[in-house]
C-alpha positions as CSV (number, residue, x, y, z in Angstrom):
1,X,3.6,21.9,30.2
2,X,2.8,25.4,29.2
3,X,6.8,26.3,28.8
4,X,7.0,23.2,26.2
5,X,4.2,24.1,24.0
6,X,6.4,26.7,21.7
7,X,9.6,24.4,21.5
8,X,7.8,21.2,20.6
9,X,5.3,23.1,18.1
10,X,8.5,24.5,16.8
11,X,9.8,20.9,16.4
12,X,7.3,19.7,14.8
13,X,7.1,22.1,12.2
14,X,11.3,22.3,11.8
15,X,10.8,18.6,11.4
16,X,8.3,18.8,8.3
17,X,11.1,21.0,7.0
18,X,14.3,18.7,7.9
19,X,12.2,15.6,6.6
20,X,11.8,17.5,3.1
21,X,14.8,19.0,2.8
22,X,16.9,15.5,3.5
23,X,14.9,14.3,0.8
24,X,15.9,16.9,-1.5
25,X,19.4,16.2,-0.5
26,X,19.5,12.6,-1.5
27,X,17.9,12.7,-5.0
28,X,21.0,15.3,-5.4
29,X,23.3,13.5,-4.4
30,X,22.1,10.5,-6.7
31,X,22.3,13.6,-9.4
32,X,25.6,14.0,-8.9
33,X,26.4,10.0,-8.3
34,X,25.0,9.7,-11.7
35,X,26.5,12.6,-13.0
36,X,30.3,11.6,-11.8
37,X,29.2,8.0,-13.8
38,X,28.1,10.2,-17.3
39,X,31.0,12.6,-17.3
40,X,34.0,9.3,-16.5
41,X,32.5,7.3,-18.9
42,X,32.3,10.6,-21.0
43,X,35.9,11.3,-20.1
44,X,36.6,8.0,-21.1
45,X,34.9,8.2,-24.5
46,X,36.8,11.2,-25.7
47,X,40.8,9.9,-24.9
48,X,39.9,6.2,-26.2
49,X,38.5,8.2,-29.1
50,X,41.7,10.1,-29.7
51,X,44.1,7.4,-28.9
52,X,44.9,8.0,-25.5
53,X,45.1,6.2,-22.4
54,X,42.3,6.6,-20.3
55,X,42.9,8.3,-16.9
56,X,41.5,6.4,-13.7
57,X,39.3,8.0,-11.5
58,X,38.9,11.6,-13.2
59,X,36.4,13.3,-12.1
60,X,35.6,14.6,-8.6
61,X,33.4,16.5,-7.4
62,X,34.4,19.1,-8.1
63,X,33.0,22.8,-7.9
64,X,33.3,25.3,-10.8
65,X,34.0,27.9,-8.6
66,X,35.7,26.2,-5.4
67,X,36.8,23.1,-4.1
68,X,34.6,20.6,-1.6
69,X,36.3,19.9,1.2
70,X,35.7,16.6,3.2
71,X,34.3,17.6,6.4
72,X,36.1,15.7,9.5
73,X,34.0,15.1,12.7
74,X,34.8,14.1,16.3
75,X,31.9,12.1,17.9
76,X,29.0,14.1,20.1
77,X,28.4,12.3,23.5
78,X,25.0,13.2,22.6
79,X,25.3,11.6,19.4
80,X,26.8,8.3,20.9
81,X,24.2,8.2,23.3
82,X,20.8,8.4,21.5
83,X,22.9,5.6,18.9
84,X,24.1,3.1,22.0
85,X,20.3,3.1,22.8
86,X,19.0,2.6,19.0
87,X,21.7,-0.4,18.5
88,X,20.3,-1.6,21.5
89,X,17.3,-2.2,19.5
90,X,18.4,-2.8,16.0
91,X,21.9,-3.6,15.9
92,X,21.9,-7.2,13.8
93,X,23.3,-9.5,16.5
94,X,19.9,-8.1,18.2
95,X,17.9,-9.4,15.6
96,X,18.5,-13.1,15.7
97,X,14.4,-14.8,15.2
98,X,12.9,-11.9,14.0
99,X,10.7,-11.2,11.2
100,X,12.7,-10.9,7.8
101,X,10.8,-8.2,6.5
102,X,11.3,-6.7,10.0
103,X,14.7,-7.2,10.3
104,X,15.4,-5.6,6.7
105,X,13.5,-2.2,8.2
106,X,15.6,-2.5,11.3
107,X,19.0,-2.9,9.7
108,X,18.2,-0.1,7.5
109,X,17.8,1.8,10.5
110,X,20.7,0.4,12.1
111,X,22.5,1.3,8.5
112,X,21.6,5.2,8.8
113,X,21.9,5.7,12.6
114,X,25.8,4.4,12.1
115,X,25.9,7.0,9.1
116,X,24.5,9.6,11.0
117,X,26.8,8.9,14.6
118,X,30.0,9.2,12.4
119,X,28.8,12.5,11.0
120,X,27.2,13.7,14.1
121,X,23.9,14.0,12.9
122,X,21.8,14.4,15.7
123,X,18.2,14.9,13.5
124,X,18.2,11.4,11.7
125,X,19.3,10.2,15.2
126,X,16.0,11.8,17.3
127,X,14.2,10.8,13.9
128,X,15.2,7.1,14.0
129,X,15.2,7.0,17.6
130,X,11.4,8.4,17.6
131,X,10.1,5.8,15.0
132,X,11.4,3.1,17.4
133,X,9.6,4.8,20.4
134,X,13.1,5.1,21.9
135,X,12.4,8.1,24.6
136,X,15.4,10.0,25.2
137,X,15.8,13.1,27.8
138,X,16.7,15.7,25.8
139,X,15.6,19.2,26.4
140,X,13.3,20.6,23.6
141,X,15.0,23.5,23.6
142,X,18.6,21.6,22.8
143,X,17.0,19.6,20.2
144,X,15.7,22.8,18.7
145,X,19.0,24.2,18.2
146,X,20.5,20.8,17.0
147,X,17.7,20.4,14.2
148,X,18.1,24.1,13.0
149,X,22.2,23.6,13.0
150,X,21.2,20.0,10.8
151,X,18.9,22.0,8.8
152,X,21.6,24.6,8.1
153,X,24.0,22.4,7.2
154,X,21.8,20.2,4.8
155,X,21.1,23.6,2.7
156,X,24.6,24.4,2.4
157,X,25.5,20.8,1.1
158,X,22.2,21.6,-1.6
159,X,23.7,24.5,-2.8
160,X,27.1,23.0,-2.4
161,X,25.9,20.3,-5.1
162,X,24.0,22.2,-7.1
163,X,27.1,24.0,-8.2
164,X,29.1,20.8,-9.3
165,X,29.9,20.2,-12.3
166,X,29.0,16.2,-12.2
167,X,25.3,17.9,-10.9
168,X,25.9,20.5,-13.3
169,X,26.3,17.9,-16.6
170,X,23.3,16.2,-15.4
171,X,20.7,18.9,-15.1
172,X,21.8,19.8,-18.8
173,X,21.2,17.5,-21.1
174,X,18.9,19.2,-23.2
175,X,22.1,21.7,-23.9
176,X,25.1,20.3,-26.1
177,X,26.7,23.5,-26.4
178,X,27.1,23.5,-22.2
179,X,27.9,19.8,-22.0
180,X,30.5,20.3,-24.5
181,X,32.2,23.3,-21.9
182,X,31.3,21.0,-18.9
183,X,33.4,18.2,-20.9
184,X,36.2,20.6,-22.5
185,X,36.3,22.0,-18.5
186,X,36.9,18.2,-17.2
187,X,39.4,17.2,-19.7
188,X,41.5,20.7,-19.3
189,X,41.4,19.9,-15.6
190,X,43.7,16.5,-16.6
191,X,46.1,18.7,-17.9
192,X,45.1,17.3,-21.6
193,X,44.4,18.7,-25.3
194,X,41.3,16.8,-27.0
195,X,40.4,17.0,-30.4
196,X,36.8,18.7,-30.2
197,X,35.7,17.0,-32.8
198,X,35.9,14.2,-30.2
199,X,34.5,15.8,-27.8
200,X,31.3,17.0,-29.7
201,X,31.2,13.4,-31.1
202,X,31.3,12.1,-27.5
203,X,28.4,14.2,-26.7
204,X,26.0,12.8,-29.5
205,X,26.7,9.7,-28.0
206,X,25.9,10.9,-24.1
207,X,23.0,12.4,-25.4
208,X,21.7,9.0,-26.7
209,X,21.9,7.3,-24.2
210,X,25.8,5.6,-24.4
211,X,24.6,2.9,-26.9
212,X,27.1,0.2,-27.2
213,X,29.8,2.1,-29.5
214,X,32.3,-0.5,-30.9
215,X,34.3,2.5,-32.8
216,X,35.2,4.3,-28.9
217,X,36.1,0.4,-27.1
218,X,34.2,1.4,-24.2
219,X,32.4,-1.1,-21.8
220,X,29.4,1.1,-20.6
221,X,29.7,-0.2,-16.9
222,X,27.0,-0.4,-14.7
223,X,24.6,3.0,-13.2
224,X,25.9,3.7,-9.5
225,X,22.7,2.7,-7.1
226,X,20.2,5.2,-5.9
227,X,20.9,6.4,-2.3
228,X,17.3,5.1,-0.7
229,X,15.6,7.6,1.4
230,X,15.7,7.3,4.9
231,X,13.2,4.1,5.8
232,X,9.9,4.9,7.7
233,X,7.3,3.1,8.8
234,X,3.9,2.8,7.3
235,X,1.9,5.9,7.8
236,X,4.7,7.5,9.9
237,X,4.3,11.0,10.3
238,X,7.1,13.5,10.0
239,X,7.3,13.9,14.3
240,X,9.9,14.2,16.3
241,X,11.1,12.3,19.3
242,X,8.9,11.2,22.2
243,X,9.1,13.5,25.7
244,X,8.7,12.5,29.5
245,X,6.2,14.7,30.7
């Protein structure tokens, strides 16, 4: 009992962190979902504005200074264990009678714990797994490692973001002169020569908004939807998972 007082206070307060931090991490990623959206459409803007055909699917994410590179990953046995047990629980064909509002919440968890097996994300799995009261046997001391490698990770992919230039345009929109580089970057990228005067008028129209703007053609499509954050249950405390003692 004594020997698991300094791993699970450890926990606890790593988990505070984690839970904050993975928060952080999806309103930037809905940044730089929305910032992707403002800089095509912008893209967009500035060759029907000049005569050109628009290119599809222009910009990436991609860094000013380096390129992202999709991370691959080969499934934990740890991973696909805690998982088999949550689906257990709150796969859909489990959920056949139940509650609606209930079944919603479960097959939001179900949603993330599939996101997080495929990506080996062992934190959202003890986290999901905890607010179901799933017990798993799992030393503390394992878990400890796991949430500080997840924790790791999740700051890199911050930064990471924070550094785009779709994150980048976003977080400067009180700036014209910068969005005007950020745009003049993009378009350079596509191996094209713009006008500025297209450009800057482009950016007047960013800047309010993209108004309908019958002298560009463009359909203004619809904003990408908001990553949710992970789903909790009423009052839930930022814990981790439950222990056999």
């Amino acid at each position: 009992m004594d020997n698991l007082k300094d791993p699970i206070r450890q926990l606890k307060k790593l988990s505070l962190k984690f839970n904050y931090i993975k928060e952080e991490q999806i309103d930037i990623e809905n940044e730089v979902q929305l910032g992707k959206w403002e800089l095509n459409l912008s893209v967009s803007s500035v060759f029907a504005r000049s005569g050109l055909e628009i290119p599809v699917g222009q910009v990436q994410e991609r860094q000013i200074d380096e390129d992202n590179k999709d991370e691959e990953f080969e499934n934990d046995p740890i991973c696909k264990k805690i998982f088999r047990k949550i689906a257990i629980k709150v796969h859909p064909d489990k959920l056949i009678g139940v509650d609606a509002n209930k079944r919603i919440l479960y097959e939001q968890f179900y949603n993330e714990a599939a996101n997080a097996v495929s990506k080996n994300n062992k934190s959202i799995l003890f986290k999901i797994a905890s607010i179901l009261e799933i017990e798993i046997d799992i030393d503390p001391e394992i878990q400890l490692s796991f949430l500080k490698d997840d924790i790791e990770k999740i700051e890199k992919s911050i930064s990471d973001h924070k550094k785009s230039v779709p994150h980048i345009w976003i977080t400067s929109k009180n700036d014209k002169n910068k969005l005007e580089t950020l745009l003049s970057l993009v378009i350079k990228q596509l191996n094209s020569t713009i006008d500025k005067e297209h450009i800057e008028k482009t950016i007047e129209w960013a800047c309010n908004g993209f108004p309908s703007d019958s002298t560009c053609g463009i359909v203004v499509p619809t904003q990408p939807q908001r990553r949710a954050p992970l789903p909790r249950k009423p009052g839930e405390r930022p814990v981790f998972i439950k222990h056999n003692r």
